[in-house]
DOKE-368448 format. One line per 5 residues: number of its first residue (from 0); their letters; for each residue x, y, z of C-alpha. Coordinates in steps of 0.05 Angstrom, whole numbers. Last residue first. Layout:
N
NUM	A	X/Y/Z  ...
***
This chain:
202
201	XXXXX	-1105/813/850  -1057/770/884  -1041/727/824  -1021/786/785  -974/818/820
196	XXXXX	-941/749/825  -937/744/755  -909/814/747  -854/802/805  -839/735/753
191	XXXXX	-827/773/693  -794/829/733  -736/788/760  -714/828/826  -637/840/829
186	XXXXX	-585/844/883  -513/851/860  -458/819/829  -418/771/867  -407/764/938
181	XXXXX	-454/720/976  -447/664/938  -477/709/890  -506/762/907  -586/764/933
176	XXXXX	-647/755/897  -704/802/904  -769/767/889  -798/767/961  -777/830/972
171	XXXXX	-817/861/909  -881/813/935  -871/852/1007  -871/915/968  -927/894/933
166	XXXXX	-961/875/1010  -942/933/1035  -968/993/980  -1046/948/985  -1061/923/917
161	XXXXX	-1115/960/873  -1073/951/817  -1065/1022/795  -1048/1052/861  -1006/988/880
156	XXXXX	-972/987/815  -951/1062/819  -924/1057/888  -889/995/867  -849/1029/808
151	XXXXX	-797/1056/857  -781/1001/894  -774/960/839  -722/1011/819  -688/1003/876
146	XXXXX	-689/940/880  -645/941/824  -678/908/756  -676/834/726  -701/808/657
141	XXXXX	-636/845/621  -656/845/538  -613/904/522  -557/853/511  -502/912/539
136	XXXXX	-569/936/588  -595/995/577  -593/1050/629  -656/1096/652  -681/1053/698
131	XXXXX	-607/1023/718  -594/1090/747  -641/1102/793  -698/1156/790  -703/1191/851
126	XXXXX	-658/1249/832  -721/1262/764  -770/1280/824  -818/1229/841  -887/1221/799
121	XXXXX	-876/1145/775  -892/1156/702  -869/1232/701  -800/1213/744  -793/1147/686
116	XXXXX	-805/1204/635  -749/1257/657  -700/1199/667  -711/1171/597  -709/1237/573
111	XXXXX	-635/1254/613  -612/1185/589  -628/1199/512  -592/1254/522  -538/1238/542
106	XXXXX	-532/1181/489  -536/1233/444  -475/1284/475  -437/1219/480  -389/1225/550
101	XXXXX	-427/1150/575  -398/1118/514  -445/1096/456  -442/1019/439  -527/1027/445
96	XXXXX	-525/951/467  -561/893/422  -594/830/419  -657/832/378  -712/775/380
91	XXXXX	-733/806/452  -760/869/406  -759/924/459  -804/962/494  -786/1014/499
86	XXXXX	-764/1064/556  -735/1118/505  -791/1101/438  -756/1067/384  -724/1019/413
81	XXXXX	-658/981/402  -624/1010/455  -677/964/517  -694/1003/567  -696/967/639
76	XXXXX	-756/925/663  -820/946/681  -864/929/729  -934/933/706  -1003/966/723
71	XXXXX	-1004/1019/678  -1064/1073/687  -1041/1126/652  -1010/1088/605  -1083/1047/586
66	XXXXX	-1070/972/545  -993/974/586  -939/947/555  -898/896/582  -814/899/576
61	XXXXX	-788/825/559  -728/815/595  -703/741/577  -668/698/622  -739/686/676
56	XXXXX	-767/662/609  -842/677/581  -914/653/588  -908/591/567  -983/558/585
51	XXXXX	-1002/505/625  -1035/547/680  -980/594/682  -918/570/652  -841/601/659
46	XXXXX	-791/578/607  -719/569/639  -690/562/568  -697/491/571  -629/467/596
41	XXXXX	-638/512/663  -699/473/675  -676/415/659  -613/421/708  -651/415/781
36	XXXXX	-666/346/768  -618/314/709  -648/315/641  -586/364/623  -543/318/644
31	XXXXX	-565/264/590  -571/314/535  -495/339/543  -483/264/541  -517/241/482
26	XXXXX	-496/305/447  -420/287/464  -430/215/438  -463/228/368  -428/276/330
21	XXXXX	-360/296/373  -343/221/397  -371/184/335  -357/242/290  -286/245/319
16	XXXXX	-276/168/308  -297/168/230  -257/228/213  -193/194/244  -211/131/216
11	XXXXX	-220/166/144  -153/208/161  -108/150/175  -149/114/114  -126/168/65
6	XXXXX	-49/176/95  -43/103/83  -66/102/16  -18/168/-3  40/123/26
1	XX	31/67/-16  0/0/0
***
């Protein structure tokens, strides 16, 4: 057998074996932890059902709009760059930061309207407003906000909802996650699922 032959079949096993380990193997065993408990979840894109329905994911910030403005009832998330409009919402099929720096005489802008809005919508001065409400995220799709900011909006949501101001706030608490392992990053509230429990106590 000549050399060229030899070289071929090296390569044919070679192929052979790493679409065996790479094709079919490594798939099989991604899939297999993933169906462990306490992993599927995760592995599914952390969809969130109410009464047998998908009614979002706890990863993806999806900004709700209100049927009445005056009268919105929702926690909102933060602005999203790719919108039209300064607080949104966004189109959660579109990935994006604004890629402006924080000295860019537009993107100041844009922050001092978004800030001048969320103080209209919530009816504090424009120095209550915290920074993350008037910030997009880099991926512009961020399903968490500052306690702060959840803080903020719950005045609004009680009024509109009917819901007594302590038992939102109590619902904002309750969905406040805290660093972690005790260190890393900061506390956040998810508003998909703050929203969901907003509405199950109405």
């Amino acid at each position: 057998m000549n050399n060229l032959a030899k070289q071929t079949l090296a390569g044919l096993r070679v192929l052979l074996v790493l679409t065996v380990i790479t094709g079919v193997l490594y798939p099989l065993a991604v899939w297999g932890l993933s169906r462990i408990p306490g992993l599927q979840a995760n592995a599914e894109g952390s969809v969130i059902t109410r009464d047998g329905q998908a009614v979002g994911s706890s990863l993806i910030g999806v900004d709700p709009i209100a049927a009445d403005p005056a009268n919105d009832p929702w926690f909102h998330t933060r602005p999203s760059a790719l919108s039209k409009d300064p607080l949104g919402p966004g189109d959660p099929s579109s990935s994006s930061g604004s890629n402006k720096s924080a000295v860019n005489e537009d993107y100041d802008a844009v922050i001092a309207e978004r800030r001048t809005l969320v103080a209209q919508r919530e009816g504090v001065p424009s120095d209550q407003v915290p920074q993350d409400a008037v910030t997009a995220s880099a991926s512009g799709l961020d399903p968490q906000i500052s306690p702060a900011y959840a803080d903020l909006q719950a005045n609004r949501v009680a009024r509109v909802t009917g819901l007594s101001t302590d038992l939102v706030r109590a619902l904002v608490t309750e969905h406040t996650t805290g660093r972690g392992l005790g260190v890393l990053g900061d506390p956040a509230v998810n508003v998909l699922e703050l929203n969901l429990a907003v509405q199950a106590a109405r």
